[in-house]
C-alpha positions as CSV (number, residue, x, y, z in Angstrom):
1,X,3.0,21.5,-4.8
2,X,5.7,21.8,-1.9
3,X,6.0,18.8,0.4
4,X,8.5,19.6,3.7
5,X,8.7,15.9,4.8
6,X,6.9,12.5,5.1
7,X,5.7,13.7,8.5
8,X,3.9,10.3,10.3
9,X,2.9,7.0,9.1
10,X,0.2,4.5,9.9
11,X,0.8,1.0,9.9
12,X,-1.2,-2.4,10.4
13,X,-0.3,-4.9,12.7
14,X,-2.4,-8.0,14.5
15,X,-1.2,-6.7,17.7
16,X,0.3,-3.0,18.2
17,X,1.1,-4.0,21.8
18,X,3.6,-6.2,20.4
19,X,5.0,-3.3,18.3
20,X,4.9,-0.9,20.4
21,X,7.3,-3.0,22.8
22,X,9.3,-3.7,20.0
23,X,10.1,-0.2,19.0
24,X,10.3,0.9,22.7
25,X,12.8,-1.9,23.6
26,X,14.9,-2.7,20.4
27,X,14.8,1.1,18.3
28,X,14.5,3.1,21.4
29,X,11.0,5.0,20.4
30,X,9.0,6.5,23.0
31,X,5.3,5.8,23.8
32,X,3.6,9.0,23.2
33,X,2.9,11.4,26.0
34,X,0.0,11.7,25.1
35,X,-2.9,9.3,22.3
36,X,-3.7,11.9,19.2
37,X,-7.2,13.4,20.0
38,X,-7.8,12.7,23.6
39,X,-6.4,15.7,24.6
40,X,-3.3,16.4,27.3
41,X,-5.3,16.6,30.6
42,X,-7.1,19.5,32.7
43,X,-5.6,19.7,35.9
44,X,-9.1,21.3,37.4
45,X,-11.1,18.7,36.4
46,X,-8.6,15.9,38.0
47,X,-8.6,14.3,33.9
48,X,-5.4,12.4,33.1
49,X,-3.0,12.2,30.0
50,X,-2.9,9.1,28.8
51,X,1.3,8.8,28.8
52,X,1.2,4.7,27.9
53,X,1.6,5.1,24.0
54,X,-1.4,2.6,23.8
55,X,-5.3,3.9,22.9
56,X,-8.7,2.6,23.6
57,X,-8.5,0.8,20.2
58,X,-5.6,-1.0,20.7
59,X,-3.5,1.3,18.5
60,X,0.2,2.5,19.9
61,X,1.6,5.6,19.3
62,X,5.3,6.3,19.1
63,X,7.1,9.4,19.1
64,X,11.1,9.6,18.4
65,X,11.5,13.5,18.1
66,X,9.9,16.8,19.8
67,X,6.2,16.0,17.7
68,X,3.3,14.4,19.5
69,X,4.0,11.1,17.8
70,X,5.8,10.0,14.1
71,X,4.7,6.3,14.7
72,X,0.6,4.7,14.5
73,X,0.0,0.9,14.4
74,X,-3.4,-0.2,14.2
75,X,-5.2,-3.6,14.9
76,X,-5.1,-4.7,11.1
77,X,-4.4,-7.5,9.2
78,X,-3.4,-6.1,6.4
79,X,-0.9,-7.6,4.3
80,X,0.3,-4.3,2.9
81,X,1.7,-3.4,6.2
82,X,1.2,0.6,5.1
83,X,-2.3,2.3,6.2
84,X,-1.2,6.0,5.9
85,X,1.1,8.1,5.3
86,X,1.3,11.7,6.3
87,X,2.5,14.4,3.8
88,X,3.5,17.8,5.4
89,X,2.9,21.2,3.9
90,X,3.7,25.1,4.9
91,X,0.2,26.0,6.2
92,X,-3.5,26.4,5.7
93,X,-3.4,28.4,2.6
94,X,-0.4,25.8,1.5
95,X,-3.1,22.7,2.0
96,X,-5.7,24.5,0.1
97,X,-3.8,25.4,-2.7
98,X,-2.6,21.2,-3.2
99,X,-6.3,20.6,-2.6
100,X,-6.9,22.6,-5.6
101,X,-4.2,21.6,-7.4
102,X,-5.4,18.0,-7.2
103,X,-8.7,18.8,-7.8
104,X,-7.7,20.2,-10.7
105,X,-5.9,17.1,-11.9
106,X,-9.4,15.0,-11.1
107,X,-7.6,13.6,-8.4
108,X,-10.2,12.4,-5.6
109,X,-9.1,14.4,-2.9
110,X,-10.8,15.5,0.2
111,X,-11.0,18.3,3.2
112,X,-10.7,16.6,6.5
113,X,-12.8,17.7,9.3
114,X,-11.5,19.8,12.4
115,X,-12.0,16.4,14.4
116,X,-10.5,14.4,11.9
117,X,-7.3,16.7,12.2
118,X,-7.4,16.4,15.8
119,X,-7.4,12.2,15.5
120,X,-4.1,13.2,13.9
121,X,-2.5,16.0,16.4
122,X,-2.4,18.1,13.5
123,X,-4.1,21.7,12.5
124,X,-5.4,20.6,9.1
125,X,-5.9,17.5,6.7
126,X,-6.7,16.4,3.2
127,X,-7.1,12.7,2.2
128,X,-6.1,10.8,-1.1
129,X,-4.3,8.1,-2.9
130,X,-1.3,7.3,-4.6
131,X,-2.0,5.3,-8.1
132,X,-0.8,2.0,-5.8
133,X,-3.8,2.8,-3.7
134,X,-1.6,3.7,-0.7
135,X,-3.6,6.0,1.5
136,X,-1.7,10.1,1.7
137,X,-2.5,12.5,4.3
138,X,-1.7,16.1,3.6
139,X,-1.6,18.2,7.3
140,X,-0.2,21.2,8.6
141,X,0.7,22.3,11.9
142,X,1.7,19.6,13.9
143,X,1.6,19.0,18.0
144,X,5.1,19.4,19.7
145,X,5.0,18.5,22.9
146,X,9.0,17.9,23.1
147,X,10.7,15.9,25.8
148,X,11.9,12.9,23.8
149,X,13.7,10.5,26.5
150,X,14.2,7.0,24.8
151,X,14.6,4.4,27.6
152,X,18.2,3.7,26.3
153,X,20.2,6.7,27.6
154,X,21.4,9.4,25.1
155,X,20.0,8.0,21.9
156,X,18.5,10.7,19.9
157,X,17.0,10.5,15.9
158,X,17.6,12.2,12.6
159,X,13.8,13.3,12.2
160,X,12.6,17.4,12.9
161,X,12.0,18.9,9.6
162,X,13.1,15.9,7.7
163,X,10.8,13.6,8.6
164,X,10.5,10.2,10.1
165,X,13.0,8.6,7.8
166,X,12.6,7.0,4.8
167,X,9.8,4.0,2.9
168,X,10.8,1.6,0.4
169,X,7.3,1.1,-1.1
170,X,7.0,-1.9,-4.0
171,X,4.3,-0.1,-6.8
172,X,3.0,-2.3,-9.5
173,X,3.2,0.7,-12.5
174,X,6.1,2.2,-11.7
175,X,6.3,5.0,-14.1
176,X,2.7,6.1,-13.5
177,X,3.8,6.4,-9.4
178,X,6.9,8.1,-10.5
179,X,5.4,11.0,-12.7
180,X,2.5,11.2,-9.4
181,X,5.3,11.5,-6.4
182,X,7.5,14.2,-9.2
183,X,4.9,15.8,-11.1
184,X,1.7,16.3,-9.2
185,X,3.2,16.4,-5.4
186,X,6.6,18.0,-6.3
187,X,9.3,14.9,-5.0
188,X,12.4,15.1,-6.7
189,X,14.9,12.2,-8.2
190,X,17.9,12.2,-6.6
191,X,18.9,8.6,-8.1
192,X,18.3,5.4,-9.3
193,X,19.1,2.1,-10.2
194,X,18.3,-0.3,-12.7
195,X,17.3,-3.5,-11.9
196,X,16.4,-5.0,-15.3
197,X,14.6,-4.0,-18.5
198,X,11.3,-3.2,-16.8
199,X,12.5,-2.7,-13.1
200,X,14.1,0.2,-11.1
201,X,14.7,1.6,-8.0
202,X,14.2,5.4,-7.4
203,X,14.8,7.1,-4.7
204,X,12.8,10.3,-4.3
205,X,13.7,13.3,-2.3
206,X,11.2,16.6,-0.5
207,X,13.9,17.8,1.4
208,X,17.3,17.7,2.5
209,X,17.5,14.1,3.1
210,X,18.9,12.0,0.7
211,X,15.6,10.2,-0.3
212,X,12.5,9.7,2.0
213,X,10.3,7.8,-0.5
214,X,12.0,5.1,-2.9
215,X,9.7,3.2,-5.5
216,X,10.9,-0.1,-6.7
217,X,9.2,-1.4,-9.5
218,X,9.2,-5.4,-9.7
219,X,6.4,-6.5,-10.9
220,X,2.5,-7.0,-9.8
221,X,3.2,-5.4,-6.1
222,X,1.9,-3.3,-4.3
223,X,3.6,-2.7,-0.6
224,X,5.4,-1.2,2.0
225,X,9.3,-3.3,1.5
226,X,10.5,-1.6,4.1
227,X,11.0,1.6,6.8
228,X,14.2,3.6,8.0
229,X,15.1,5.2,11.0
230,X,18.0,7.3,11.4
231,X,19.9,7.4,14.0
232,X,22.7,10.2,15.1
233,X,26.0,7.9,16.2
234,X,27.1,5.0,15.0
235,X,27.4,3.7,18.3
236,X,23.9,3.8,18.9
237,X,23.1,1.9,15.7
238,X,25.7,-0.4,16.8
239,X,23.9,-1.0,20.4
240,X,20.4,-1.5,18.5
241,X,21.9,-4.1,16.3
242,X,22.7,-5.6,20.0
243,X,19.7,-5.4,21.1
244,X,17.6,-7.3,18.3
245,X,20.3,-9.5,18.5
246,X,20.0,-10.2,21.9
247,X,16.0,-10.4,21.4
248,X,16.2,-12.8,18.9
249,X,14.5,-11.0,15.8
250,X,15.9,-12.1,12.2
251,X,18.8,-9.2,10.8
252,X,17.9,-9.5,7.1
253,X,20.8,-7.7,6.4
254,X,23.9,-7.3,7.7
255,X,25.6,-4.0,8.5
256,X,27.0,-2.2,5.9
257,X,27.2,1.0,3.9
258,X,25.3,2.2,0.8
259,X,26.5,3.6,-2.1
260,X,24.2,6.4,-3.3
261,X,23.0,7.7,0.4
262,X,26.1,7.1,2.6
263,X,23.9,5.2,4.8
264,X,25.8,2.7,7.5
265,X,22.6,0.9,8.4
266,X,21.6,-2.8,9.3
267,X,18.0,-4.3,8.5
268,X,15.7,-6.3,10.6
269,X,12.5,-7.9,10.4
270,X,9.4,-6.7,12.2
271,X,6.6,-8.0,13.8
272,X,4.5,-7.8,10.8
273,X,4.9,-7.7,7.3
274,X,8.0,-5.0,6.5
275,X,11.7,-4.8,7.3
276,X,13.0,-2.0,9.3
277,X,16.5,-0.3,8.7
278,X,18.5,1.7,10.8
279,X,21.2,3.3,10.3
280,X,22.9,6.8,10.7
281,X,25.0,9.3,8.5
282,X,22.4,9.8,5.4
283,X,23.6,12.0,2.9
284,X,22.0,15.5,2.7
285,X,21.5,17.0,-0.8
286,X,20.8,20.4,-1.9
287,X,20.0,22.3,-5.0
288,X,23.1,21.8,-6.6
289,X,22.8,17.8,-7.1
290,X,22.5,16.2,-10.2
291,X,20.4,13.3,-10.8
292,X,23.0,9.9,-10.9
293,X,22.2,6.6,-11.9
294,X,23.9,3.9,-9.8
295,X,25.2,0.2,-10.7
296,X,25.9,-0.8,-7.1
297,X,24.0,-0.5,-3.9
298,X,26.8,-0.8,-1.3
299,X,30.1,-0.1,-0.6
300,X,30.6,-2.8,1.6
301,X,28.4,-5.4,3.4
302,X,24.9,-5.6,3.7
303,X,25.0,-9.4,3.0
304,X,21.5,-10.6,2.5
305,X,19.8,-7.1,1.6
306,X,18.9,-8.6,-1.9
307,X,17.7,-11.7,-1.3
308,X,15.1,-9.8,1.6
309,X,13.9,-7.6,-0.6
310,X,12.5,-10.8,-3.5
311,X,11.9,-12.4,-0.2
312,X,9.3,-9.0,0.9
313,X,8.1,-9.0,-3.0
314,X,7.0,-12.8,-3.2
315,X,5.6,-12.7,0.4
316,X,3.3,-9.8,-1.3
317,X,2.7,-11.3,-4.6
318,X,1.4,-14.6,-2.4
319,X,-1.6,-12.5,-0.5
């Protein structure tokens, strides 16, 4: 199987108008410019686009790149913070073939509906699981509706064909996740670090990217640790670091670089139940690289990154 990129995510949040401002005012995302399924407008008939990011749910949409939207939060409680995640293939014949393939494997996999594609602004779905129980999406044929414009002037993301960004996503059996996301949907190690006899962190590639899913195995968890969004200058990291500043939301970690990725990145709480990072300058990686295991995280700073991420895993082990 040939995933191109961790395409969208869903998340859970008590209120998604609260996140929705949050990623508007403090990361720069955009409200969509238009809610997935309800269409863009028909002139003729006097109908109008819903441009607000915000559905007749309660959910907010967010869009950080030239695709309908990247970003869903949904009225949830949920202390897993993750709902969905969306897994992008070639094509039609591309999403059949993986729905055969884990079919095959007696995987409990299903066909989504045309409408159930179109609640996603996509041309085709699947549904399934990881062995956490994290809900995957497989889809082709995303909406592009270009005409990004965050609301702080000039900033731009690292998304297109690579994806949203990364997850760091805590799984209770670690190997069993690992031989899922490498041998049945085709991730790749790039590299990993040890974080004791039965723990590790490894950070898993579908593209270009450096990584855009890392498992960290530490213990009875299950849950998202945390999500990253790149961004293309330093400068505009620098200015978002500002603005949560300014806003008042807890940096769990302070600016620094990491070793294995290149990232120079800060981390921040958000309003419910994950960290976000965000950063700029992530390693690509092609063909060539060779699998390294790392005994440092960072090159320099990122003061307080450790004691956030057993402060993420015992806030999950508690619910």
């Amino acid at each position: 199987m040939k995933i191109k990129s961790v395409g969208y995510m869903g998340i859970g949040a008590p209120d998604p108008k609260e996140w929705l401002e949050y990623a508007v005012d403090v990361i720069g995302m955009m409200p969509a410019r238009a809610i997935p399924g309800q269409g863009w407008g028909v002139p003729q008939s006097g109908e109008e686009r819903n441009d607000s990011g915000l559905a007749a749910d309660g959910s907010a949409y967010l869009k950080m790149d030239d695709r309908q939207w990247r970003i869903a939060v949904h009225p949830s409680n949920s202390s897993n913070g993750l709902l969905y995640l969306g897994l992008e293939v070639e094509d039609k014949l591309a999403l059949e073939q993986a729905v055969a393939e884990l079919d095959r494997q007696n995987i409990d996999v299903r066909m989504g509906t045309e409408t159930e594609a179109c609640d996603r602004a996509v041309s085709g779905i699947a549904y399934f699981q990881d062995p956490a129980g994290n809900a995957l999406e497989l889809f082709y044929g995303p909406v592009k509706d270009y005409n990004f414009c965050s609301a702080h002037l000039g900033l731009e993301f690292v998304a297109g064909h690579l994806g949203l960004g990364h997850l760091n996503i805590f799984v209770e059996d670690l190997q069993t996740n690992y031989d899922f996301y490498t041998r049945t949907l085709g991730f790749r190690l790039t590299d990993y670090i040890r974080m004791g006899p039965d723990s590790a962190l490894k950070f898993l590639r579908c593209n270009e990217r450096h990584h855009s899913v890392a498992i960290i195995g530490m213990g009875e968890i299950n849950g998202l640790q945390h999500a990253m969004f790149e961004m293309k200058t330093i400068d505009d990291v620098g200015k978002t670091l500002d603005r949560a500043m300014a806003k008042g939301i807890k940096i769990t970690s302070s600016l620094g670089r990491h070793r294995n990725d290149g990232m120079l990145s800060f981390y921040m709480s958000s309003p419910f139940g994950f960290d976000v990072e965000i950063g700029c300058g992530c390693l690509l990686v092609d063909d060539n690289w060779t699998v390294n295991e790392f005994c440092e995280g960072d090159v320099w700073g990122h003061h307080g990154l450790v004691e956030a991420v057993m402060a993420s895993s015992k806030a999950l082990s508690r619910q």
